[in-house]
C-alpha positions as CSV (number, residue, x, y, z in Angstrom):
1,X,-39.8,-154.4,-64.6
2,X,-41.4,-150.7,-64.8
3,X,-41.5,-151.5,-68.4
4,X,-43.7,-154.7,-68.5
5,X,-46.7,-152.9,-69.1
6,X,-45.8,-151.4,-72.3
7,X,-43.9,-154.8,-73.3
8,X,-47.0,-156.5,-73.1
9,X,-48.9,-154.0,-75.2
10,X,-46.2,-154.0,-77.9
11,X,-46.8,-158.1,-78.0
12,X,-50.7,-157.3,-78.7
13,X,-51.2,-158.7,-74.7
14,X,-53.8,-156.7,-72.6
15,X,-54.7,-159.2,-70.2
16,X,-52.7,-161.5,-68.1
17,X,-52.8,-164.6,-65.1
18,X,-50.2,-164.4,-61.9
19,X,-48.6,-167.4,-63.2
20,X,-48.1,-166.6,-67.0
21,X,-46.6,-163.0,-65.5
22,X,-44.6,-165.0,-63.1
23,X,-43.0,-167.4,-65.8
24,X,-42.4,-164.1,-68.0
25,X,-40.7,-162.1,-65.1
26,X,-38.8,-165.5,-63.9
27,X,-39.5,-163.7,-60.1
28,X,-40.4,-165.1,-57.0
29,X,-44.4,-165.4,-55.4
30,X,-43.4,-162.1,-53.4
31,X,-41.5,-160.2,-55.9
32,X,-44.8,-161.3,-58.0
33,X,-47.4,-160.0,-56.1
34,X,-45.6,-156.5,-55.0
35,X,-44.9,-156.0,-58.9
36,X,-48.5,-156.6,-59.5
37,X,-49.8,-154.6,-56.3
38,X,-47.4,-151.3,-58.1
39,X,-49.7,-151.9,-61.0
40,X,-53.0,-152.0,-59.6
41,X,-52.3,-149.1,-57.8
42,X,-50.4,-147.3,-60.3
43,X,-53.9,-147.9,-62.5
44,X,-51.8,-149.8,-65.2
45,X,-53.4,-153.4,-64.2
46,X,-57.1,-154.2,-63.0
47,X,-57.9,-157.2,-61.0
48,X,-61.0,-158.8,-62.7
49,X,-60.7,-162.4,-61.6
50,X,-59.3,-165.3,-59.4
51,X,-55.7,-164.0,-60.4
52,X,-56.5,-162.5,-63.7
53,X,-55.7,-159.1,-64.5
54,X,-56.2,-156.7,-67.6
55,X,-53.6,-154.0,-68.7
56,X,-54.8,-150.6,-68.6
57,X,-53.2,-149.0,-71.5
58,X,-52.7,-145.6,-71.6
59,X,-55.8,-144.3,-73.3
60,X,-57.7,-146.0,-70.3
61,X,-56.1,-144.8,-67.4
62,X,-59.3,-141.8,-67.2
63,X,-61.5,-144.8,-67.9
64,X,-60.2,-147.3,-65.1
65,X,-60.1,-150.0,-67.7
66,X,-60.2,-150.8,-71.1
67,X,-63.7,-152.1,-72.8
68,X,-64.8,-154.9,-71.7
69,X,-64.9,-156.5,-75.2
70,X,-61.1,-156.4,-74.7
71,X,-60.6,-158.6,-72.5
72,X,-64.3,-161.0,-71.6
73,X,-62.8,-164.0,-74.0
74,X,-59.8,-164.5,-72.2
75,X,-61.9,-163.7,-69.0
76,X,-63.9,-166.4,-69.7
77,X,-61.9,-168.7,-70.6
78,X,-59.1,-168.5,-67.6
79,X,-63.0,-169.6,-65.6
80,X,-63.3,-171.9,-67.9
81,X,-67.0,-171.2,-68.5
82,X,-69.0,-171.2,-71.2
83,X,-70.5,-167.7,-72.7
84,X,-71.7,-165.5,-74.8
85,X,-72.2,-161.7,-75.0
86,X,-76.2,-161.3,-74.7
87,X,-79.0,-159.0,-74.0
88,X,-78.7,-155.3,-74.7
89,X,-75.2,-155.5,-75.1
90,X,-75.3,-157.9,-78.2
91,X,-78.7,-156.0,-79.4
92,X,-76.7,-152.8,-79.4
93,X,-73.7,-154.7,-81.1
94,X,-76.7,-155.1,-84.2
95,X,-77.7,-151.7,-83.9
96,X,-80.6,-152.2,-81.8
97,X,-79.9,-150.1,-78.6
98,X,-82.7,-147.0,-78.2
99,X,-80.2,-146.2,-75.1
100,X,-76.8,-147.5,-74.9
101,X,-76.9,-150.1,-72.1
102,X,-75.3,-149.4,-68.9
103,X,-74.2,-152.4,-67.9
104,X,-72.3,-155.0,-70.2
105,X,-74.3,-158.2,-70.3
106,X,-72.9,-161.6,-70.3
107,X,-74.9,-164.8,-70.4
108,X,-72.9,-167.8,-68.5
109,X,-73.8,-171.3,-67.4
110,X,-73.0,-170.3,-63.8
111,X,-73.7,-166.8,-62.8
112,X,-71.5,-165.6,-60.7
113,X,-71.6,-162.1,-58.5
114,X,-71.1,-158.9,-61.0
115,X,-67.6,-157.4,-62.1
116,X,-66.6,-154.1,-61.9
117,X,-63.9,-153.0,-63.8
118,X,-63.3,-149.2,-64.3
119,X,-66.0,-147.7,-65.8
120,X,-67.8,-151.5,-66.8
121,X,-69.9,-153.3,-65.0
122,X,-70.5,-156.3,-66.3
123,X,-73.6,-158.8,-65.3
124,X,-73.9,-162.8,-65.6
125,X,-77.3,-164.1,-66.0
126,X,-77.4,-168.3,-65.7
127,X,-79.0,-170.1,-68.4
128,X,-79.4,-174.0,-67.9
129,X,-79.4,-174.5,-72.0
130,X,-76.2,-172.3,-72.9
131,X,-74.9,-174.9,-74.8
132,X,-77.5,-175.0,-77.1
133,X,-77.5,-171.3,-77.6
134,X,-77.1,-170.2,-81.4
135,X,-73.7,-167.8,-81.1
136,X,-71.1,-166.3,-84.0
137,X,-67.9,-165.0,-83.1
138,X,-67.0,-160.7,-83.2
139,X,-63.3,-159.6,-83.8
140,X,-62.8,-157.6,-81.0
141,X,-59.9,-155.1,-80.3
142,X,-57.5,-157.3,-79.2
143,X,-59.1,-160.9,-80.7
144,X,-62.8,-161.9,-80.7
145,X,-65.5,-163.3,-78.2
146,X,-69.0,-164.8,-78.5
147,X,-72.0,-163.2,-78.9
148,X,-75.3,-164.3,-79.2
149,X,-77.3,-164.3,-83.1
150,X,-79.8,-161.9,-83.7
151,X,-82.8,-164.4,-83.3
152,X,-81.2,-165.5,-79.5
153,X,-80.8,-163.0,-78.6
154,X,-84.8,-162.0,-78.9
155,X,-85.7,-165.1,-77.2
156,X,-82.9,-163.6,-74.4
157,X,-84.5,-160.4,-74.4
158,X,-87.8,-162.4,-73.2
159,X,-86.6,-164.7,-71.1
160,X,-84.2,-162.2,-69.0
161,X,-87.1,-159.3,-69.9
162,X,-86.5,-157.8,-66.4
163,X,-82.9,-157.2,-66.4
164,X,-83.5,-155.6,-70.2
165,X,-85.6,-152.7,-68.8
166,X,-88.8,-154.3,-68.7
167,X,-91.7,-154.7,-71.3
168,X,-91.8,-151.0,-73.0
169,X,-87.6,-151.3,-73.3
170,X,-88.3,-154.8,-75.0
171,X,-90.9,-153.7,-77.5
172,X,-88.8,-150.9,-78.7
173,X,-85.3,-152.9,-78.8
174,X,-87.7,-156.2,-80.9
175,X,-88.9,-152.9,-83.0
176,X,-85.2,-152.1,-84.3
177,X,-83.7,-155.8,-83.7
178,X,-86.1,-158.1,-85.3
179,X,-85.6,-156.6,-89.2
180,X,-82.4,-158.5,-88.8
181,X,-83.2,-161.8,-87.7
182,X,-84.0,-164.9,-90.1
183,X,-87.7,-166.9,-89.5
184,X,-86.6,-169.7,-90.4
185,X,-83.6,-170.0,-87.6
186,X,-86.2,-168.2,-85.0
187,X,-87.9,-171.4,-85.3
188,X,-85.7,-173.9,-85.3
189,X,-84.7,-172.0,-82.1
190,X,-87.7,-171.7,-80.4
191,X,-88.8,-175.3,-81.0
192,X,-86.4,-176.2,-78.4
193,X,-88.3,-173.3,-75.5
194,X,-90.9,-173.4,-73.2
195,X,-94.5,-172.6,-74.6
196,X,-95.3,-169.7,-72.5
197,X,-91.5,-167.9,-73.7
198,X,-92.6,-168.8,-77.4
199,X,-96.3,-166.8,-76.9
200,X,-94.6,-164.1,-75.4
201,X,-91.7,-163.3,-78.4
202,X,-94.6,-163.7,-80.9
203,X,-96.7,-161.0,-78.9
204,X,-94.1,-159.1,-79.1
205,X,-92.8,-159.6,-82.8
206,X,-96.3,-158.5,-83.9
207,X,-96.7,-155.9,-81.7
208,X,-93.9,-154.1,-83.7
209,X,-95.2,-155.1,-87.0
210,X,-92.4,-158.0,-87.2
211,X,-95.4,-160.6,-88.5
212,X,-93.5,-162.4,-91.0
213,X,-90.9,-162.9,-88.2
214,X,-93.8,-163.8,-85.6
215,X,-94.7,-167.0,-88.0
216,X,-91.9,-168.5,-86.7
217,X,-93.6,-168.7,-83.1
218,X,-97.5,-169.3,-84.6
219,X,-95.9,-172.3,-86.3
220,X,-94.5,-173.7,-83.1
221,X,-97.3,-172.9,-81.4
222,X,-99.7,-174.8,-83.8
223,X,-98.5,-178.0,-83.0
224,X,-99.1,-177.3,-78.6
225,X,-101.5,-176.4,-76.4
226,X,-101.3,-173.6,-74.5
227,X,-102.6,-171.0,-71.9
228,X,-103.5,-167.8,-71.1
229,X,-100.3,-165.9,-69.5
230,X,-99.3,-162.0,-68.5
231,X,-96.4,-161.0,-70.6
232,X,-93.9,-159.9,-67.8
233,X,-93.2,-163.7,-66.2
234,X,-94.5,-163.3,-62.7
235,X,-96.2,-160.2,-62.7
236,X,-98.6,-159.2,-60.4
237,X,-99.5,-155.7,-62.0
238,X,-103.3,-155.7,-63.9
239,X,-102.4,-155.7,-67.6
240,X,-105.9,-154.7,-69.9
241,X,-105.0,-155.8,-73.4
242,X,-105.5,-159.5,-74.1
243,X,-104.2,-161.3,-77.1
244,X,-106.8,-164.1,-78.3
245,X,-104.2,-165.1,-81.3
246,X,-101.1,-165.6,-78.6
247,X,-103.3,-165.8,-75.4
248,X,-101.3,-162.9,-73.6
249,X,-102.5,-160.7,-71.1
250,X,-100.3,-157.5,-71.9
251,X,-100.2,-153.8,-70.8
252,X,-102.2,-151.2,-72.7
253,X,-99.9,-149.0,-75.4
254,X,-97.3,-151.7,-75.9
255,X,-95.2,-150.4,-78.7
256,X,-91.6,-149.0,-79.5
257,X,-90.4,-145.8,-77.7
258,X,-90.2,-143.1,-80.3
């Protein structure tokens, strides 16, 4: 059995469950979880989840673990729980990462407590409307997973704005994110959002020059009523700029990080 490991990584297999490795192995419960003990200690397997593992191939051993996009899918899936790869992690997947995000971000329908793996650490934020979310699907590594489109993942960006690194990380990731997101499918999605999320992307759409793409949330907006709001949801700090055109109370100097 020292040789599992490797066999799996021959068969294009980096992650596995107890009872897939146990019908492979043909083993007993005990044998089972001694074999699998060996390879979590040996640094070959990592525990992620309720009795799902992911090989640590050899490459990896220095790292802990293998990139998360390896192995999220089947992740994921074994939960069965909807997902997609959002935030800063899909922004950097479309180029738009100033700084290379720390954390590997994963939007959920039920958050659940943070995974670390290795070197990873990934994060689950709960949205109530993941099922409506506009998604495509990367080829990974070893497969694929879901990620979020460019224009959701703006609205994310909002919406989850403190776990992004706050306002002055936002504007600068909108600045180099927005060229590559369609108005058209920004507003069929933000039809479907809360009025104050809607003020805030177009606030922030213009503030880095993005105004064909902020048309998209002035269109919505003409058709509601709304009211004056700060740009960071619950915010207590004094913001001095004001924004008559998206009623937005916002901090002075707002614009992308050089």
């Amino acid at each position: 059995m020292i040789n599992v490991i490797e066999a799996l990584q021959v068969l294009g297999i980096y992650s596995f469950t107890r009872a897939a490795l146990r019908d492979k192995l043909g083993i007993s419960d005990g044998a089972l979880k001694s074999f699998i003990s060996r390879q979590v200690k040996g640094r070959r397997a990592v525990h992620l989840r309720r009795g799902y593992y992911s090989v640590v191939p050899v490459e990896y051993l220095n790292s802990g673990a293998p990139p998360a996009s390896w192995f999220i899918d089947g992740l994921m899936k074994h939960l069965s729980c909807t997902y997609y790869v959002g935030l800063l992690t899909a922004a950097e997947l479309y180029g738009a990462s100033h700084h290379k995000p720390q954390v590997f971000q994963v939007v959920t329908e039920d958050s659940g407590r943070p995974i670390s793996a290795g070197r990873n650490l990934i994060r689950f934020y709960k949205s109530s409307t993941i099922k409506q979310a506009d998604t495509v699907s990367i080829n990974t590594s070893t497969g694929y997973m879901s990620v979020s489109t460019a224009e959701q993942t703006l609205i994310d960006l909002v919406r989850y704005m403190d776990s992004c690194g706050g306002t002055g990380n936002v504007v600068t990731v909108f600045s180099e994110l927005a060229p590559e997101a369609s108005s058209i499918k920004l507003k069929k999605l933000l039809e479907n959002e809360k009025t104050p999320l809607v003020q805030r992307v177009g606030l922030l759409l213009e503030a880095v020059g993005q105004q064909n793409i902020a048309l998209a949330a002035e269109k919505v907006l003409a058709n509601r009523s709304y009211r004056r709001i700060p740009l960071s949801r619950g915010s207590n700090r004094p913001e001095n700029s004001y924004s008559q055109k998206w009623k937005v109370f916002f901090p002075p100097g707002l614009e992308p990080e050089a």
